[in-house]
TORKOL-4160 file (C-alpha; in steps of 0.2 Angstrom, whole numbers, padded with zeros to 4 digits, m for minus):
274
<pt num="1" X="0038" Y="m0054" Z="0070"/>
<pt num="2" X="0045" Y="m0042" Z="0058"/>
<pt num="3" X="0065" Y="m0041" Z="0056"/>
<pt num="4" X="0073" Y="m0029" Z="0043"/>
<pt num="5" X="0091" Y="m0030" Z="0036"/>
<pt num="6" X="0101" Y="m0017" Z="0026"/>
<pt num="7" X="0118" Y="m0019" Z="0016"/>
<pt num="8" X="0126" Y="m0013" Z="0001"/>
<pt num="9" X="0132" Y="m0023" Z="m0014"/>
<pt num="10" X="0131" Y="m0021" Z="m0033"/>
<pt num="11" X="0134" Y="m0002" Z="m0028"/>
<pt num="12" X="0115" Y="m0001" Z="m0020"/>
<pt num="13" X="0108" Y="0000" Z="m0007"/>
<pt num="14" X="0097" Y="m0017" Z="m0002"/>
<pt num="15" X="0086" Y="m0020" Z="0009"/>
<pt num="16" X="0077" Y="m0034" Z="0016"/>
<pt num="17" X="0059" Y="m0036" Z="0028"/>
<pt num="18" X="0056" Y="m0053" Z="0034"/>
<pt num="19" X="0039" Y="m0058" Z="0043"/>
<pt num="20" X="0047" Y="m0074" Z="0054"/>
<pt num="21" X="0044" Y="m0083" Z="0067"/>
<pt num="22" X="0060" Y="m0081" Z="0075"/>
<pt num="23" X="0075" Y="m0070" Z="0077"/>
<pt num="24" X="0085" Y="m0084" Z="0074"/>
<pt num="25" X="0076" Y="m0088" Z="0059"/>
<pt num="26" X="0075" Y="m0072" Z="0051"/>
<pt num="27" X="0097" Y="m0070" Z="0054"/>
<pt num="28" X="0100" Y="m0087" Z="0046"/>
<pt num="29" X="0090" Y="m0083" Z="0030"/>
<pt num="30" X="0098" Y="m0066" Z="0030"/>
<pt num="31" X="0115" Y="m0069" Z="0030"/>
<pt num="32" X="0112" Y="m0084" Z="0016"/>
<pt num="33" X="0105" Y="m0068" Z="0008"/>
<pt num="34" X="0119" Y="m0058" Z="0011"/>
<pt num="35" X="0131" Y="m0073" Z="0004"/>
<pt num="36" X="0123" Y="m0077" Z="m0010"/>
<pt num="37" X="0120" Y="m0058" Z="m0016"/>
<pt num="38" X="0139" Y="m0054" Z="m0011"/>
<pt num="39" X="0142" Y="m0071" Z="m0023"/>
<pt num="40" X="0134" Y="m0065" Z="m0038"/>
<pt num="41" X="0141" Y="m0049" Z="m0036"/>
<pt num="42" X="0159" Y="m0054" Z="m0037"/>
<pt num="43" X="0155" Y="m0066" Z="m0051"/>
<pt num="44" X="0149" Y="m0055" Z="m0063"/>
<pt num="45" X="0155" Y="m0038" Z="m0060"/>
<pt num="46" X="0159" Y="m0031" Z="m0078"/>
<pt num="47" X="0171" Y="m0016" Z="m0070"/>
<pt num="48" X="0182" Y="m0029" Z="m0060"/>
<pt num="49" X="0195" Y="m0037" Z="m0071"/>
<pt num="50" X="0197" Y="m0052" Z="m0061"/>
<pt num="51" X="0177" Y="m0057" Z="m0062"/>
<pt num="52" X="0172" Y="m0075" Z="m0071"/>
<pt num="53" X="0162" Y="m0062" Z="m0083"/>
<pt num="54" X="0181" Y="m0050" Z="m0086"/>
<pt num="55" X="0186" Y="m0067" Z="m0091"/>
<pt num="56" X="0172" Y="m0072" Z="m0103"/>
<pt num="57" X="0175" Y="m0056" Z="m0110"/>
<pt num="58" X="0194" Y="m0056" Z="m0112"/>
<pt num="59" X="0192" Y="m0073" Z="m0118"/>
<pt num="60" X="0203" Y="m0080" Z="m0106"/>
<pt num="61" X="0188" Y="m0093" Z="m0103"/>
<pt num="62" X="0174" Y="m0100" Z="m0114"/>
<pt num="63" X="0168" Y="m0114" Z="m0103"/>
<pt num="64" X="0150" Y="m0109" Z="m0095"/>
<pt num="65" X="0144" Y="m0116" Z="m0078"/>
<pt num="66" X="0126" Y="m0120" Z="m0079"/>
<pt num="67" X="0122" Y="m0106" Z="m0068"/>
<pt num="68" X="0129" Y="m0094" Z="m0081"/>
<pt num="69" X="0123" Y="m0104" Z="m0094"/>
<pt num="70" X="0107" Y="m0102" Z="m0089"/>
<pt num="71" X="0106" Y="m0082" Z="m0086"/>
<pt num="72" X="0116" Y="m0080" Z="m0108"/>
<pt num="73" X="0100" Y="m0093" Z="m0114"/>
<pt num="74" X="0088" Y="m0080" Z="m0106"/>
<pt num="75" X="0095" Y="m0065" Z="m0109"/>
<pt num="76" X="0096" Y="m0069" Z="m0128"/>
<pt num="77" X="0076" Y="m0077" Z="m0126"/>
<pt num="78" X="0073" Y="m0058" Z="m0118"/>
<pt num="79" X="0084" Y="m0051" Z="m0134"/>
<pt num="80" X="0072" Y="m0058" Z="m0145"/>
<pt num="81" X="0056" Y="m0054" Z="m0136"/>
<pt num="82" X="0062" Y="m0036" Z="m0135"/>
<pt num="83" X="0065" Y="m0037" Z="m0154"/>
<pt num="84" X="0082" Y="m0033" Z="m0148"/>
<pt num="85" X="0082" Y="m0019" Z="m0136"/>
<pt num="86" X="0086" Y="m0026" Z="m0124"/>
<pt num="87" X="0102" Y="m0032" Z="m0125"/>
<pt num="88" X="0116" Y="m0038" Z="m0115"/>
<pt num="89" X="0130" Y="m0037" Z="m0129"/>
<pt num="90" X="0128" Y="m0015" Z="m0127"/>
<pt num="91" X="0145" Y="m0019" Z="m0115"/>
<pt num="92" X="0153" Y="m0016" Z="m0130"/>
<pt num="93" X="0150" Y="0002" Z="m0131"/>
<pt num="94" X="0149" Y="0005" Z="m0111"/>
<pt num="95" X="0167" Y="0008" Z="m0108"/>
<pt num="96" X="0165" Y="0024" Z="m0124"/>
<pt num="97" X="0156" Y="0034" Z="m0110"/>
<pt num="98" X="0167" Y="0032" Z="m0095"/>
<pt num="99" X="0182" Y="0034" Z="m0104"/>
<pt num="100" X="0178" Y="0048" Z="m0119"/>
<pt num="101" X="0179" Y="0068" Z="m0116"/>
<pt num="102" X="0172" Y="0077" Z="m0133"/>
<pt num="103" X="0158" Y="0072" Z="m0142"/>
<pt num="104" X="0166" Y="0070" Z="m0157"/>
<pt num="105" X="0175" Y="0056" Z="m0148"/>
<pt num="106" X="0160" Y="0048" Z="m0143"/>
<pt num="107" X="0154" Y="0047" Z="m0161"/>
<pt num="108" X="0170" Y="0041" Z="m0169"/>
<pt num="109" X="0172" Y="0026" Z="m0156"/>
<pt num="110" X="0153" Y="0021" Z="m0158"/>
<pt num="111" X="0153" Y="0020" Z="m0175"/>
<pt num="112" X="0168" Y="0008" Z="m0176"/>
<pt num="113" X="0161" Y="m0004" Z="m0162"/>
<pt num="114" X="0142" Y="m0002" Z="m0165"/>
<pt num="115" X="0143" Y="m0017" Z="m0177"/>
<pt num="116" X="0149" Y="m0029" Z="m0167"/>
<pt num="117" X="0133" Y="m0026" Z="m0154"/>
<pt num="118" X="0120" Y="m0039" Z="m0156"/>
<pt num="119" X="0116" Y="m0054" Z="m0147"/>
<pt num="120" X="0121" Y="m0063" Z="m0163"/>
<pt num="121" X="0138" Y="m0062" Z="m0161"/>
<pt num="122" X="0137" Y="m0073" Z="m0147"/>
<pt num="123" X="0133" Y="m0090" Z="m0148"/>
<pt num="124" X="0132" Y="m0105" Z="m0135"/>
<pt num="125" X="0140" Y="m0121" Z="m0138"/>
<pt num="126" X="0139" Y="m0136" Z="m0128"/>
<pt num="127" X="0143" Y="m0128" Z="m0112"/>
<pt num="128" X="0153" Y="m0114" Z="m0121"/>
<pt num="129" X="0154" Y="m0097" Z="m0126"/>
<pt num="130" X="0159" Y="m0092" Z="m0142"/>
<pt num="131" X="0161" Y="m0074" Z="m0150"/>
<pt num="132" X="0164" Y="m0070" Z="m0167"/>
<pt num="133" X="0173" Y="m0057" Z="m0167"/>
<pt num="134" X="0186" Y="m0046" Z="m0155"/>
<pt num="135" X="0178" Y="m0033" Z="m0151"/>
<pt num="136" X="0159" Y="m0040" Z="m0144"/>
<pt num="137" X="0158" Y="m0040" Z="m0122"/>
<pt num="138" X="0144" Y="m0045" Z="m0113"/>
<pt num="139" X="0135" Y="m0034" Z="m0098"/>
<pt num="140" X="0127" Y="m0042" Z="m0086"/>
<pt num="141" X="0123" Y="m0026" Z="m0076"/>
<pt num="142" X="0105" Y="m0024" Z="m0080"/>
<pt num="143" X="0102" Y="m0042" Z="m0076"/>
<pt num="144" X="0110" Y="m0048" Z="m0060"/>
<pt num="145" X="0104" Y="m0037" Z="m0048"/>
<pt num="146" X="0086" Y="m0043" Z="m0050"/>
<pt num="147" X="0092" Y="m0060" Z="m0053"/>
<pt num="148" X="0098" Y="m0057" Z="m0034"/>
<pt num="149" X="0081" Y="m0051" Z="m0028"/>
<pt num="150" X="0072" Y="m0067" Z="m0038"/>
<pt num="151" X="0087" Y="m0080" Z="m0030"/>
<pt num="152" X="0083" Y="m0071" Z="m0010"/>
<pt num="153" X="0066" Y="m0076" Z="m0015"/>
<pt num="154" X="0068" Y="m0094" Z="m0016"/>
<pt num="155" X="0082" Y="m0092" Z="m0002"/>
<pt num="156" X="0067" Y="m0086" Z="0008"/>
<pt num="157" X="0056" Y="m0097" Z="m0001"/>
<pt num="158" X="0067" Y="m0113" Z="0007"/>
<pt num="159" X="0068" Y="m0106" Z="0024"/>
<pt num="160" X="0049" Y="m0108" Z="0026"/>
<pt num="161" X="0048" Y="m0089" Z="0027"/>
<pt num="162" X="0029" Y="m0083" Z="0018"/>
<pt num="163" X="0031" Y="m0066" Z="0020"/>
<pt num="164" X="0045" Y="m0054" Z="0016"/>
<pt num="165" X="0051" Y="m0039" Z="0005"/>
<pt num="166" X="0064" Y="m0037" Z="m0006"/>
<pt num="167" X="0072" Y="m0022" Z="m0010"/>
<pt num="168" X="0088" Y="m0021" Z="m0020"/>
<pt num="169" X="0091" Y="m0002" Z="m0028"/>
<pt num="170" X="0071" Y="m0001" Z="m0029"/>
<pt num="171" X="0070" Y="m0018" Z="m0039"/>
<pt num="172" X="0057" Y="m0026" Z="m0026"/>
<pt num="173" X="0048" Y="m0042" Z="m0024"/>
<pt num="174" X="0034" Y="m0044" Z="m0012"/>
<pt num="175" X="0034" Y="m0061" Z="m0005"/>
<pt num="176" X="0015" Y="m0068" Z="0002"/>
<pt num="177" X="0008" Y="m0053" Z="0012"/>
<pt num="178" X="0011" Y="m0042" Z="0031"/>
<pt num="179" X="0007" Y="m0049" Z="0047"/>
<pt num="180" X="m0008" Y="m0039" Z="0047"/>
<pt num="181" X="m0016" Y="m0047" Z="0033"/>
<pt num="182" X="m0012" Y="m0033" Z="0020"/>
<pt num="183" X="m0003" Y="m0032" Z="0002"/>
<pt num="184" X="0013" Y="m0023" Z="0001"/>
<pt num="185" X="0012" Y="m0005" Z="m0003"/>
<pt num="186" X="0025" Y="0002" Z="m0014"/>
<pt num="187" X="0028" Y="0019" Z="m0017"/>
<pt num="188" X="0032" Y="0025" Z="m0035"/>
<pt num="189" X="0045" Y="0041" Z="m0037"/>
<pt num="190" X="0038" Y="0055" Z="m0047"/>
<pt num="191" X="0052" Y="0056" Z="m0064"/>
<pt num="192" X="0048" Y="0075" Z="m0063"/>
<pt num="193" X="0055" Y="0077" Z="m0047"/>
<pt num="194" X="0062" Y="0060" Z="m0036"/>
<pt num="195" X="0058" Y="0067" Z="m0021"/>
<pt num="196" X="0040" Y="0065" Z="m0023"/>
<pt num="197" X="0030" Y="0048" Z="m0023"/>
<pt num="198" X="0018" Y="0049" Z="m0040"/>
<pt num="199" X="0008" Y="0035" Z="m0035"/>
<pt num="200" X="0007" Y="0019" Z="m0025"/>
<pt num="201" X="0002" Y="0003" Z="m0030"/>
<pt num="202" X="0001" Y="m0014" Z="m0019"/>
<pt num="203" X="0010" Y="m0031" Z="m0023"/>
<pt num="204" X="0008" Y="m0048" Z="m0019"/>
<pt num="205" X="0018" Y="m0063" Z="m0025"/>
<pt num="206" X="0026" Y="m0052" Z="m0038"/>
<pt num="207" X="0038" Y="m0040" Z="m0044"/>
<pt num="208" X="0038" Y="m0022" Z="m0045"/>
<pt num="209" X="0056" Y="m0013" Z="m0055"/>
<pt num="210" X="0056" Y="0005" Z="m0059"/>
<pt num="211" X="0070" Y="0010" Z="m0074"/>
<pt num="212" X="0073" Y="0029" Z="m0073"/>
<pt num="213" X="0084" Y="0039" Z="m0088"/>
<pt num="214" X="0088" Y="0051" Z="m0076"/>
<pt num="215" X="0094" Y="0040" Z="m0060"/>
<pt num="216" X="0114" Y="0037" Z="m0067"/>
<pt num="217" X="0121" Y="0048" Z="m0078"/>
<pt num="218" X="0136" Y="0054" Z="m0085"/>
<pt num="219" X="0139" Y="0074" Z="m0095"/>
<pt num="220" X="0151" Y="0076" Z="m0109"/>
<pt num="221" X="0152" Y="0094" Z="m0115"/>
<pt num="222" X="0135" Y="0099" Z="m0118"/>
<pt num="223" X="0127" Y="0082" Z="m0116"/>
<pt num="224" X="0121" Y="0071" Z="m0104"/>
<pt num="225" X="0120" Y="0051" Z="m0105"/>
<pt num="226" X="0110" Y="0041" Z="m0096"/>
<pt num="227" X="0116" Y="0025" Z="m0090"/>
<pt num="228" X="0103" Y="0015" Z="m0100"/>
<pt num="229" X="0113" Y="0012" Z="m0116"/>
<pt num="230" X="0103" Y="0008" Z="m0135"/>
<pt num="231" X="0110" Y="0005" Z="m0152"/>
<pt num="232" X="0098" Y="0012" Z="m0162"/>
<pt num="233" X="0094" Y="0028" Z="m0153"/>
<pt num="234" X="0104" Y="0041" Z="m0143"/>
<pt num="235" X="0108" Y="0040" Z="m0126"/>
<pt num="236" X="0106" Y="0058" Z="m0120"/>
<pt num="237" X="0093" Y="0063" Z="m0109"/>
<pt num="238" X="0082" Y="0075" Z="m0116"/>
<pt num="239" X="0067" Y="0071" Z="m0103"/>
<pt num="240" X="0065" Y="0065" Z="m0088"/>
<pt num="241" X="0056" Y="0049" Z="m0090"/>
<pt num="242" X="0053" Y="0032" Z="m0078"/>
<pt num="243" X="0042" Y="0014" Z="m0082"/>
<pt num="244" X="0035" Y="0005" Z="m0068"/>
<pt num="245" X="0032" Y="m0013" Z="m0071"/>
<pt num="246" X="0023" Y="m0029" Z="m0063"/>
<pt num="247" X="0026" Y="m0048" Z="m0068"/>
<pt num="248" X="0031" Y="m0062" Z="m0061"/>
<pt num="249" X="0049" Y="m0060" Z="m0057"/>
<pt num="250" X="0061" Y="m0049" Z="m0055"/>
<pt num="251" X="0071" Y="m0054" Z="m0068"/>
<pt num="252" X="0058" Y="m0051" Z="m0079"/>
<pt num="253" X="0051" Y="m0035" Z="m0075"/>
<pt num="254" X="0069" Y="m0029" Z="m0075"/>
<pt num="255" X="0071" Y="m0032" Z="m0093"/>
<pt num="256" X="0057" Y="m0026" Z="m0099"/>
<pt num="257" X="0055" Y="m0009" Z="m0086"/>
<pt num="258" X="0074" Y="m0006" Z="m0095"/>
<pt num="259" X="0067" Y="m0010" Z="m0113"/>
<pt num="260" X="0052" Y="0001" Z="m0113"/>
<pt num="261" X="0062" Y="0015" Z="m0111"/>
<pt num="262" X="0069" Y="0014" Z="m0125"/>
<pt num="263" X="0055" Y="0006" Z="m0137"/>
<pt num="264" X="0037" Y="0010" Z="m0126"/>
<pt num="265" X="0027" Y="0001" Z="m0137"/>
<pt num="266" X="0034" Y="m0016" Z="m0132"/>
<pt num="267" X="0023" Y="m0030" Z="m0124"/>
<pt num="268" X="0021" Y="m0044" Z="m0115"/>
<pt num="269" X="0006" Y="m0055" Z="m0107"/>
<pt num="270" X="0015" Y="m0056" Z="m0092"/>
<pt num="271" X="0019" Y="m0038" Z="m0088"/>
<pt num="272" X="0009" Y="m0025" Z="m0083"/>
<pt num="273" X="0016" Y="m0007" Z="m0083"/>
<pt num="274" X="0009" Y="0003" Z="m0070"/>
């Protein structure tokens, strides 16, 4: 039987389709859903000053659990695989955007800070976080929402569920296949106009992310920034442009969906970009 379940965290919208055997079944492995998603979310929520990650930044706490401890050692492996564009350190210019008006302010504040973005000003220290400098913050924001998909997975995983979807803002996993024997089809918006479906393609056992310069944005005089921040190239949108990727994890196709926006000619034996 199919059951389908629809909340909002992480500000998007999630969804999730379970192929159980019982109602009862499909509501228990929901709502762990709905716990741990709502768990992560309140953990590491860069906007909320009372989040374990605010006080990581603020310095108020250096101590790492090992759940976090895990999440920095991968993101600085996916820092390094991306030859650095992908980087969860670009916290550091984030705030320049949502609280500059003129362009020439926007400049002025990202010349000072961009050298303190960079992974290497980070280091991990027997369960410990160090910076080495003031100025340096880590954003998880490009990262946690597909670790959520890829930790519903195993949620699922555990409730001996072998079929299911999982959609978090359009960052998807297909678990096993529908009732009816078929792969999960998944329909791939058109960058040129997001009302349309460009293509479809059809998933099994993997997962499907989709990074879009156009989806969040914010105009400052005659410019518009997308949410997708680089150090080494300009954030304004001058095209509309998606990447569609494939592998594994969500975690993974996350990173590097987000990263091949920036740089396209990054690769990776485990990703396919569709």
């Amino acid at each position: 039987m199919q059951f389908v379940y629809r909340f909002e965290a992480m500000t998007t919208p999630c969804e999730i389709i379970l192929f159980a055997k019982s109602k009862e079944q499909a509501d228990k492995t929901a709502k762990k859903i709905l716990h741990e998603t709502k768990r992560l979310e309140k953990k590491y929520n860069y906007f909320s000053p009372t989040s374990y990650l605010s006080a990581l930044n603020s310095r108020d706490e250096a101590f790492l659990d090992s759940e976090t401890l895990w999440l920095l050692k991968k993101a600085i492996d996916f820092y390094h695989k991306t030859n650095g564009v992908f980087d969860i350190t670009i916290g550091t210019i984030k705030d320049i955007y949502k609280n500059s008006t003129t362009l020439s302010e926007i400049e002025y504040q990202k010349n000072l800070l961009l050298p303190f973005v960079g992974c290497e000003h980070i280091q991990l220290k027997k369960r410990k976080l160090y910076f080495d400098n003031p100025h340096t913050k880590i954003d998880l924001g490009g990262f946690i929402k597909e670790y959520a998909v890829d930790k519903a997975i195993e949620i699922i995983k555990k409730n001996k569920i072998s079929g299911a979807l999982v959609n978090f803002g359009g960052d998807i996993y297909a678990l096993g296949k529908k009732t009816d024997g078929s792969k999960f089809k998944i329909g791939i918006k058109d960058p040129k106009n997001n009302k349309k479906i460009a293509k479809f393609v059809e998933i099994e056992n993997k997962a499907l992310t989709t990074s879009a310069s156009y989806e969040r944005n914010i105009t400052i005089q005659t410019k518009i920034f997308s949410h997708i921040l680089s150090k080494n190239k300009d954030s304004s949108i001058c095209i509309s442009k998606s990447v569609s990727v494939i592998s594994p994890t969500c975690l993974q196709s996350g990173v590097y969906s987000t990263a091949l926006i920036i740089d396209p000619t990054l690769r990776d034996d485990d990703v396919l970009i569709v």
